[in-house]
C-alpha positions in Angstrom: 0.0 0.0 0.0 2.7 2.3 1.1 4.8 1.7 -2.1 1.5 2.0 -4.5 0.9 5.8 -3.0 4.6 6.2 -3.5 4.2 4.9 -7.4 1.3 6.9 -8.0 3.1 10.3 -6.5 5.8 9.5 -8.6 3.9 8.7 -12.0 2.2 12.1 -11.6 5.1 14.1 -11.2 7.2 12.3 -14.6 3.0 13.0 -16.0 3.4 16.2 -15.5 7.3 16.5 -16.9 6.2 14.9 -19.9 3.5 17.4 -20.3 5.6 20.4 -20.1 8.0 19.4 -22.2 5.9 18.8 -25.1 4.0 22.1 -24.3 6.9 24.1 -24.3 7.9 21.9 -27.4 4.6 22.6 -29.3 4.8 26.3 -28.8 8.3 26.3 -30.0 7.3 24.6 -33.4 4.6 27.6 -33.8 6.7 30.4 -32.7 4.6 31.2 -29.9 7.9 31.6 -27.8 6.4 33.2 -24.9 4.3 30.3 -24.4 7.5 28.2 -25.0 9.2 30.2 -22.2 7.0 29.5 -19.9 6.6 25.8 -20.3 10.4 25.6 -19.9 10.6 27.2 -17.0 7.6 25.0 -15.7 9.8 22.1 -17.1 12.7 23.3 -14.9 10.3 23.9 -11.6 9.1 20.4 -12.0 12.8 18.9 -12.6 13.6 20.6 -9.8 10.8 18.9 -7.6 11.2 15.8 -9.1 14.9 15.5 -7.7 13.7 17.2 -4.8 11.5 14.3 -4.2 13.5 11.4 -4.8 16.6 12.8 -3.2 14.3 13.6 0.0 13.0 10.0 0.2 16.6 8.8 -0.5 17.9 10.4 2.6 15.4 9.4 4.7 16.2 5.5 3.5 20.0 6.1 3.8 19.5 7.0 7.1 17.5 4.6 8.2 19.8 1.8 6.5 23.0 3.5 8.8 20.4 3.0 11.8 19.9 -0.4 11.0 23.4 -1.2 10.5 25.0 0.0 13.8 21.5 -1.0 15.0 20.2 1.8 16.4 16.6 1.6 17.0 16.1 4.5 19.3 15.1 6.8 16.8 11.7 8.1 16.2 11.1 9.2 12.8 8.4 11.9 12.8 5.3 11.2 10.5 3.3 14.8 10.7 5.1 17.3 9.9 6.7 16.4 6.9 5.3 15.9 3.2 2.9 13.4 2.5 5.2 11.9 0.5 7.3 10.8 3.4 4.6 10.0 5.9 4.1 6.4 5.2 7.6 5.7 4.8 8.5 7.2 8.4 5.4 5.3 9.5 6.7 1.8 8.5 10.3 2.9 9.6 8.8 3.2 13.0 7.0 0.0 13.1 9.9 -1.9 12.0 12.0 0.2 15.1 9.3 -0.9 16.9 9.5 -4.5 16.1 12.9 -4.6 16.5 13.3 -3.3 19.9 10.9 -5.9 21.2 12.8 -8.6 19.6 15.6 -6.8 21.7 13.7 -6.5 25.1 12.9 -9.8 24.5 16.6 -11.1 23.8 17.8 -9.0 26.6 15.2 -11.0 29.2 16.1 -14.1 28.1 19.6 -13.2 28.6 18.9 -11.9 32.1 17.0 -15.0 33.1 20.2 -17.1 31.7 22.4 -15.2 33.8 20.2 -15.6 36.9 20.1 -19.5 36.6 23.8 -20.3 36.0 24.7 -17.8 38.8 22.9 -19.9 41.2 24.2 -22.9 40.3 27.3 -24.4 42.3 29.1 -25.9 39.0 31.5 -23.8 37.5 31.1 -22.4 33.8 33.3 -20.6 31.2 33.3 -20.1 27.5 36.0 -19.1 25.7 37.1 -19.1 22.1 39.6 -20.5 19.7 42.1 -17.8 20.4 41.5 -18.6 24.1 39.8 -15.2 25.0 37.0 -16.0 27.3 33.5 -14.7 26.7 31.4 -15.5 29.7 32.6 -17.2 33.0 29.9 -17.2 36.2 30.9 -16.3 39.9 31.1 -20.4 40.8 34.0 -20.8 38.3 35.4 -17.7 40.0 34.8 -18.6 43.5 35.8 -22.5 42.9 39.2 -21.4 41.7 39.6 -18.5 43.8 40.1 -16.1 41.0 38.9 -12.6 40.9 38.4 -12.5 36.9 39.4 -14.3 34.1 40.5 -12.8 30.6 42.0 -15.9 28.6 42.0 -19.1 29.5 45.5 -19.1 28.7 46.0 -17.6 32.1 45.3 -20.7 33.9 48.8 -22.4 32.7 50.7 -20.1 34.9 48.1 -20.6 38.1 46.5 -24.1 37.9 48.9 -25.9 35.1 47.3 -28.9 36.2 44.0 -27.6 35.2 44.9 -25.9 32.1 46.8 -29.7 30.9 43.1 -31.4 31.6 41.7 -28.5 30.0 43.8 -28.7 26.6 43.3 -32.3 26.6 39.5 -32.4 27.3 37.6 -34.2 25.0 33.6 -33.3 24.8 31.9 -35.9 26.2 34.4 -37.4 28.8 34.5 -35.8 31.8 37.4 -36.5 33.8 38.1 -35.7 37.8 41.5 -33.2 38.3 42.7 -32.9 41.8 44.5 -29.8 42.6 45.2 -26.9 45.1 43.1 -24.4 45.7 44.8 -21.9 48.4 46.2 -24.5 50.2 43.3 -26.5 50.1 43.1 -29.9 48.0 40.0 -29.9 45.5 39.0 -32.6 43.1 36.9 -31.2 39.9 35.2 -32.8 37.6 35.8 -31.2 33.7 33.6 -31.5 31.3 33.7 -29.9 27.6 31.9 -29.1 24.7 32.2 -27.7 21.8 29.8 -25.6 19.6 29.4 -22.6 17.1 28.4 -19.4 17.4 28.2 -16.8 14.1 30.1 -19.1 12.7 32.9 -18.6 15.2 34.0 -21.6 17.4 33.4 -21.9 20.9 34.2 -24.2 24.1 32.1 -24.5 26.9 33.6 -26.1 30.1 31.8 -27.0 33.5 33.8 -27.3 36.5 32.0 -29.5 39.4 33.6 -30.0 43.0 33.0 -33.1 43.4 35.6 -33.4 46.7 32.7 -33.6 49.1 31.1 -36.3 47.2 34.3 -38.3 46.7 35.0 -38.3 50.2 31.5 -39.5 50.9 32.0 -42.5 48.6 35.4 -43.3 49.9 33.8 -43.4 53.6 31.0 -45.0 53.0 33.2 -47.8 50.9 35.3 -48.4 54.3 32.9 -48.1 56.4 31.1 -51.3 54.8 34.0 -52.7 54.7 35.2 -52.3 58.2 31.5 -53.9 59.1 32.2 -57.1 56.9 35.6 -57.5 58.8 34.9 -56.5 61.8 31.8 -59.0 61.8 33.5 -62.1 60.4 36.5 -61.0 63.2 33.9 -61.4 65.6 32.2 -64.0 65.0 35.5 -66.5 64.1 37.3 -65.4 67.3 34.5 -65.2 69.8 33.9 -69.0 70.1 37.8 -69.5 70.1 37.6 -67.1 73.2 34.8 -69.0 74.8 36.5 -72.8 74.1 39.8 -71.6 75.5 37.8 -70.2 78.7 36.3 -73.5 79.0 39.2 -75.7 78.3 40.9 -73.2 80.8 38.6 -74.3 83.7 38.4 -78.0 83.0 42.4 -78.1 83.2 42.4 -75.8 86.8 40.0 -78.8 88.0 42.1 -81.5 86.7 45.2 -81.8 89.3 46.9 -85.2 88.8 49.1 -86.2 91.3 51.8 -87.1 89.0 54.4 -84.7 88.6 55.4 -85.0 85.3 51.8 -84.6 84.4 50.5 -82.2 86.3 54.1 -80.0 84.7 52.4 -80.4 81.0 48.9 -79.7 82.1 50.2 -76.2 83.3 52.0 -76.0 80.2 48.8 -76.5 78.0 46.8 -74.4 80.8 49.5 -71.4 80.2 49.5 -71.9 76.4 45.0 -71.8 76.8 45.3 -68.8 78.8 47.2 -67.1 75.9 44.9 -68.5 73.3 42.2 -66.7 75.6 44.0 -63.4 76.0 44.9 -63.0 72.5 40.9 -64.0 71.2 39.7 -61.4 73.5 42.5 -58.4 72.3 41.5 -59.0 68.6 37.8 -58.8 70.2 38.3 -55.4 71.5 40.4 -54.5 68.1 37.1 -55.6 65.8 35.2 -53.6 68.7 37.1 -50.9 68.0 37.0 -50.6 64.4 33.0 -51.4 64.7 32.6 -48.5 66.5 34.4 -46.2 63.7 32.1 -47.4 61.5 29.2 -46.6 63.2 29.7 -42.9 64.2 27.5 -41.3 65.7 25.9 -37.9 64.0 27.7 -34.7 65.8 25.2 -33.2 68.6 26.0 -29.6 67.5 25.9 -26.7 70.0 27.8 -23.2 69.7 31.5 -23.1 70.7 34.1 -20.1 71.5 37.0 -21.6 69.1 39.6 -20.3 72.1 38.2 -21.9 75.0 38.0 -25.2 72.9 42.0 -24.9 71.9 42.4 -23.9 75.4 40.9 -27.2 76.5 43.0 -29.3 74.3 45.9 -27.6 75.3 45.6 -28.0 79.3 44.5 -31.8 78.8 47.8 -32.4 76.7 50.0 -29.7 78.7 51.8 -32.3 80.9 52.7 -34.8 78.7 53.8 -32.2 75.8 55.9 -30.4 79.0 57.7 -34.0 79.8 59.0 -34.0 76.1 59.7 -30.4 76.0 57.8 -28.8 73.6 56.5 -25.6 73.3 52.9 -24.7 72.9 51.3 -21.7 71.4 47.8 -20.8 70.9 46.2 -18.1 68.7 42.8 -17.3 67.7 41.8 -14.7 64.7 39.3 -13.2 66.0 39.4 -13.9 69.9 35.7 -14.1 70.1 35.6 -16.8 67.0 32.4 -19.4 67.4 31.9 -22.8 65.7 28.7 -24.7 65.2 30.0 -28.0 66.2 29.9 -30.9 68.8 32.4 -30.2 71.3 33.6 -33.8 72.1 33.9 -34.9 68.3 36.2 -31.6 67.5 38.1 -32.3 71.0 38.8 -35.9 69.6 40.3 -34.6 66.6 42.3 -32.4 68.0 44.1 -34.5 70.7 44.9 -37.2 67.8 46.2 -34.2 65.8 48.6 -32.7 68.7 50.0 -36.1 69.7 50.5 -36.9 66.5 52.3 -33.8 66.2 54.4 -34.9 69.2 55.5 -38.1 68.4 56.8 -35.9 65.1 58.7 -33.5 67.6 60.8 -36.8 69.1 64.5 -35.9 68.5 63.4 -32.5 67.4 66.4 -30.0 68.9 63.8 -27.0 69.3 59.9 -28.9 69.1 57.2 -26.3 69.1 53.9 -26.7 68.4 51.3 -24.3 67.3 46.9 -24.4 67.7 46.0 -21.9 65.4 42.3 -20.6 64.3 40.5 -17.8 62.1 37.8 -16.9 59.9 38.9 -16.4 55.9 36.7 -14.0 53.8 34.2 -16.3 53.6 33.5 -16.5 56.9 34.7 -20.0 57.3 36.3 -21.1 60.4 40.0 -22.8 60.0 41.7 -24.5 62.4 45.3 -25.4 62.1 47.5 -27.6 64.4 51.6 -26.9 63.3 54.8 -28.4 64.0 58.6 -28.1 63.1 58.9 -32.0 63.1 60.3 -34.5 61.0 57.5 -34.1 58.3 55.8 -36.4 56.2 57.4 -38.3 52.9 55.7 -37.1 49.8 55.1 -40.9 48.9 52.7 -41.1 52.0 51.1 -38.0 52.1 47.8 -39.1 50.3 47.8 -42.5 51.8 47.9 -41.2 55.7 44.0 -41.1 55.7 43.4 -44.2 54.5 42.2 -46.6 57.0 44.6 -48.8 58.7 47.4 -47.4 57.1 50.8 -46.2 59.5 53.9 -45.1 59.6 54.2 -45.8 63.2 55.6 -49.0 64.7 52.7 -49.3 67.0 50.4 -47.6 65.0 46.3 -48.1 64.8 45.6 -46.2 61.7 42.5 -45.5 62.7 43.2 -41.6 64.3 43.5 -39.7 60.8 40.7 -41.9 59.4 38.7 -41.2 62.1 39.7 -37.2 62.2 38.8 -36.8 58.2 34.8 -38.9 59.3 34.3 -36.6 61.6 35.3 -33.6 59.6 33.0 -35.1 56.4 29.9 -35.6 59.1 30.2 -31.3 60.4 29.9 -30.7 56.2 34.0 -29.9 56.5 37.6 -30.8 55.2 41.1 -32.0 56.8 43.9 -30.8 54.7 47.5 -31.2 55.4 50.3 -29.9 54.3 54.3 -30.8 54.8 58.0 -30.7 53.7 60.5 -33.3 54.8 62.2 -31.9 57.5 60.8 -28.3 58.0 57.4 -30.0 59.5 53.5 -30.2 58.7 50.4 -28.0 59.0 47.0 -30.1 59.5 43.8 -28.1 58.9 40.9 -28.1 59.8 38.1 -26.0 57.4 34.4 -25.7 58.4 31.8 -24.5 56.1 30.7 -20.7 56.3 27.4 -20.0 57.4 25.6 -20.4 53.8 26.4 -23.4 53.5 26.0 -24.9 57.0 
């Protein structure tokens, strides 16, 4: 419709032209060539409207073209006061402006409601493209990897080079688990990539999941059955042992032959029962013991002042740390630090931390020992227990959690196990940290108060 007025406007005005110009032609053939004047300067008048009119309309479509291609769709175009001509075409140039920004307020919302979604979710994402420059990463990516912003994902080889390996060897649709360290604390991530295209550019998406917790979870839960299958079988093979070699113990204290020679091997087999008995009933109490670490008890939470807890552990252990000569400090980050947590569970893990410490400090020329505890930016609540010992061999450092395993002579393996249960069942890691000769640092993170 609008391009039908425009035809007909047109087609009047080149109507008219033509008229004029064989007017002013006519009167020039009979020498009327005032009349011929006129029509020519008609002819110019209309020439000049003519271009007037098509240059006018030309602007107003070159203009709106330069609009469109830096898209710019703020601008109204008015469409009553100027010519008739141009009305309908400013009309349609609005609708279209119109149209477009909806499209764009529309886009714009989606966008926003994209945003909102992956910034509450707890898995890391970034997307970057071939030449590494990253177009969007959300604050868990940040947070997980402790990083304030990201330009290129190049950047990573320098901070997390075990990351950025994993990363340049990622292949979409394999996820693979990285463990590394995160500000001295030991995360395992699970990658996963994919690739896809974008205006014909390539992109890569990653997702980064900290799957530590769950891991951990696993692992326990893994021991714990088996701890119940061994401790059970334990159980119920040695207890009858115990019971027969108590029975056979009291038959041979009622049998007293008068014979000498007799009655001198019937205490020998009564000494050798009464061994059998005493070693049935140790292995007893061992299986008792390692039934009872698998059935831990959940932790009866109640507010605690992190000093007067460290301050606890510290006078229980004072003596025997005093008899070996070591020295003790204590400091808490803020002095009036709290912890939701049950007392007894966190005093359990402590005392196996500082005599584990101890036994570290034997032979030490200068042992000290350090309870340390503060509150990062996040509001979580660290506790660290420090030495200057002998420190732990890189060969054993991620086996020393690992039930049954020791280092020790007379070692349980059981105190570390039971230390990093305790610490999964308050939603909270053990990390350690140690060089060969210059000592070890075990910590002890708790959640912050979101996620607790």
């Amino acid at each position: 419709m609008i391009f039908n007025s425009l035809d007909a406007r047109l087609l009047g005005r080149l109507v008219l032209l033509v008229a004029a110009l064989a007017g002013g032609g006519y009167a020039a053939l009979h020498h009327a060539y005032g009349l011929a004047f006129g029509a020519l300067v008609l002819l110019l008048l209309l020439v000049l409207d003519l271009a007037r009119y098509l240059t006018r309309g030309q602007q107003a479509l070159a203009d709106f073209t330069l609009a469109l291609q830096y898209r710019d769709f703020s601008r109204q175009y008015p469409a009553q006061s100027v010519p008739a001509s141009l009305r309908h075409l400013h009309e349609a140039f609005n609708q279209v402006n119109d149209t477009f920004r909806a499209l764009r307020a529309e886009q714009e919302g989606q966008f926003q409601y994209l945003q909102t979604i992956l910034a509450l979710l707890d898995t890391g994402i970034v997307s970057y493209d071939a030449a590494g420059t990253v177009a969007w990463v959300n604050e868990a990516f940040k947070q997980t990897l402790h990083l304030p912003y990201l330009k290129n994902i190049r950047a990573l080889q320098s901070r997390q080079p075990i990351l950025y390996e994993a990363i340049c060897q990622a292949v979409p649709g394999q996820p693979v688990v990285v463990k590394l360290t995160v500000d001295l604390q030991t995360v395992q991530l699970l990658v996963s990539a994919t690739q896809f295209k974008l205006r014909g550019e390539a992109f890569t998406l990653l997702a980064f999941k900290n799957v530590s917790q769950a891991l951990a979870d696993t692992e326990t839960a893994a021991w714990q059955q088996l701890l119940r299958v061994m401790t059970h079988e334990i159980m119920n093979s040695v207890a009858p042992i115990a019971s027969l070699a108590d029975s056979l113990g009291r038959h041979v204290q009622a049998a007293r032959p008068s014979d000498s020679v007799a009655a001198e091997l019937l205490d020998d087999v009564g000494t050798g029962i009464r061994i059998i008995q005493q070693r049935s009933e140790g292995l007893l109490r061992f299986a008792q013991v390692y039934r009872d670490f698998s059935t831990l008890a959940a932790p009866q939470r109640t507010t605690l002042y992190v000093q007067e807890l460290l301050q606890a552990t510290r006078q229980l252990l004072a003596e025997q740390l005093a008899a070996q000569g070591i020295e003790l400090t204590l400091s808490v980050r803020p002095a009036h630090l709290t912890l939701h947590a049950d007392a007894h569970l966190l005093e359990q893990v402590l005392i196996n931390l500082v005599l584990n410490a101890a036994q570290a400090l034997v032979q030490i020329p200068d042992p000290r020992l350090s309870l340390l505890a503060w509150s990062d930016e996040q509001e979580r609540v660290v506790m660290e227990v420090k030495d200057n010992g002998s420190g732990i061999p890189a060969d054993v450092l991620d086996s020393i959690f690992i039930p049954f395993f020791t280092t020790r002579p007379n070692g349980s393996g059981i105190g570390l196990s039971l230390a990093k249960q305790i610490m999964q069942l308050h939603q909270g890691s053990i990390q350690v940290h140690s060089v060969v000769g210059a000592g070890s640092a075990f910590q002890l993170w708790f959640p912050g108060p979101a996620a607790s």
